[in-house]
N, C-alpha and C positions, 0 to 999 in steps of 0.2 A: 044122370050122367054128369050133368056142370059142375052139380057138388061136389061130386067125388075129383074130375079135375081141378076144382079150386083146394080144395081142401091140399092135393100133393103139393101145390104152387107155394103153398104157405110150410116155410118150415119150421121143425121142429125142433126144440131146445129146451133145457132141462135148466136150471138156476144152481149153479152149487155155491159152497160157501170159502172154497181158495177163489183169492179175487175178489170179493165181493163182501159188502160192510153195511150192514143195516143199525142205523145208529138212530138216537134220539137227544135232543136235547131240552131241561120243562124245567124252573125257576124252583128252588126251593129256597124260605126264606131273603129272595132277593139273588141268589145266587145260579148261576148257572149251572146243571147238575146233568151231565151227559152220560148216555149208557150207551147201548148195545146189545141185540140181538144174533144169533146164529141159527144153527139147522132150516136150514131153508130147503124146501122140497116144491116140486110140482112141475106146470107144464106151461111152455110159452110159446106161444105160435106166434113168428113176425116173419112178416115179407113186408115193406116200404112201399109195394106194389100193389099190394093185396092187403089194406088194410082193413078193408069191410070182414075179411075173414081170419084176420088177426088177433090175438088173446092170452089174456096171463090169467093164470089160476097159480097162484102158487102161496104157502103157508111158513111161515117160521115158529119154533118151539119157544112157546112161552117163558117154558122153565129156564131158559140161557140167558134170562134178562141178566145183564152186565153194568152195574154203577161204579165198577173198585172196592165196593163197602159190603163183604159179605153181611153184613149187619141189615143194611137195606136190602141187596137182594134178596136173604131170606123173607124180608116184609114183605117187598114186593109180589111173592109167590103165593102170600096166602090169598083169603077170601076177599077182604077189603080190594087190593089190588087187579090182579093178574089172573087169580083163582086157580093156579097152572094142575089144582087136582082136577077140576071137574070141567076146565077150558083148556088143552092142555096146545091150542092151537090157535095164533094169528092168523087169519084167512084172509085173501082179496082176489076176488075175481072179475076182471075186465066184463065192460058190456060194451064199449064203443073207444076203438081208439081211433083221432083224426091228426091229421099234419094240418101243421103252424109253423109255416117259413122253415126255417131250420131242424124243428125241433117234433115234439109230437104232442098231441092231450090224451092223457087216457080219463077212461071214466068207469069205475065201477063199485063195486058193495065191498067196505070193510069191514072183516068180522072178529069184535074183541069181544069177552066175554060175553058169548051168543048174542049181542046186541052188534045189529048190522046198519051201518050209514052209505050212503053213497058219495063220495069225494068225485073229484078233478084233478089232477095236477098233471104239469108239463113234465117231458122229461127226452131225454136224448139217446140217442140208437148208433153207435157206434162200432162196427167190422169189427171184432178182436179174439183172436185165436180160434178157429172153425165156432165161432159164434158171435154175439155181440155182449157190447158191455153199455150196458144200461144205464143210468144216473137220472135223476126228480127227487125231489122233496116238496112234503108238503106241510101243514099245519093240523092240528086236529085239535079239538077239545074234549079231552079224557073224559070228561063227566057224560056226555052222549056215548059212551061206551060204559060207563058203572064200572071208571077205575078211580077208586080210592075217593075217601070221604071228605069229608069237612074237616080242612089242614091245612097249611104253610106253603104247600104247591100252587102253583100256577095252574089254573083250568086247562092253558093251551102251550102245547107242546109241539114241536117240531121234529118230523122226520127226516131223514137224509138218507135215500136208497143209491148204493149202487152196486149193481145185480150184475155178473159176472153166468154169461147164460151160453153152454156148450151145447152143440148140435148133439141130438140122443142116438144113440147106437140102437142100430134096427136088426 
């Protein structure tokens, strides 16, 4: 019976993609070279109160990767990269979110081409339109996920989430 009370305590929110920008930024030849992700699907439970029972499950579509350069994004989609035929999905699923003063830590398993890491990163929980608006960024090194080989890019890349997350309709 607790569970089942905790669990309603914690609400329920869905991630769409008006409002919200999932972006990257990763060095090619020296240069700054920033994209962009879309289709964002899944589930987020947050109460600030309840955060031992709070969690994000949610995925973006590989195939949307966004550089400006249909030239590279098509790269990007094949094998070498992104592999968006046989990976067609960025995954992350919380295992432990904690508060830090202001702000939040989440922690859990990110999954790029079936190769799964566990991150940290901070990030902020903000009221905004029957939901919240989310924001973190962290860093990652593409090679522990087996994107894209021996080349001009920078190992380590920068994400920049912010997650535009509406209460789901029951």
């Amino acid at each position: 019976m607790l569970l089942i009370t905790m669990k309603r305590a914690t609400a329920q929110f869905k991630p769409v993609d008006q409002g919200s920008s999932l972006q990257f930024s990763i060095a090619n030849f020296g240069f700054d070279v920033p994209g962009s992700f879309t289709g964002l699907k899944g589930s987020i439970n947050f109460n600030p109160q309840e955060l031992a029972t709070s969690s994000f499950d949610v995925t973006v579509e590989a195939s949307t990767v966004n550089t400006n350069n249909a030239m590279r994004d098509a790269h990007l989609k094949e094998k070498d990269y992104f592999d968006v035929k046989n990976c067609p999905e960025i995954h992350f699923v919380s295992t432990k979110i904690v508060s830090k003063g202001s702000a939040y830590i989440v922690t859990g398993k990110l999954t790029i081409k079936k190769q799964t890491k566990e991150i940290s990163f901070p990030f902020t929980a903000t009221p905004a339109n029957d939901g919240y608006l989310f924001k973190g960024a962290f860093k990652i090194n593409r090679k522990d996920f087996d994107v894209g080989g021996t080349s001009t890019i920078s190992n380590s890349l920068e994400v920049l989430l912010t997650i535009m997350a509406k209460k789901e309709q029951q």
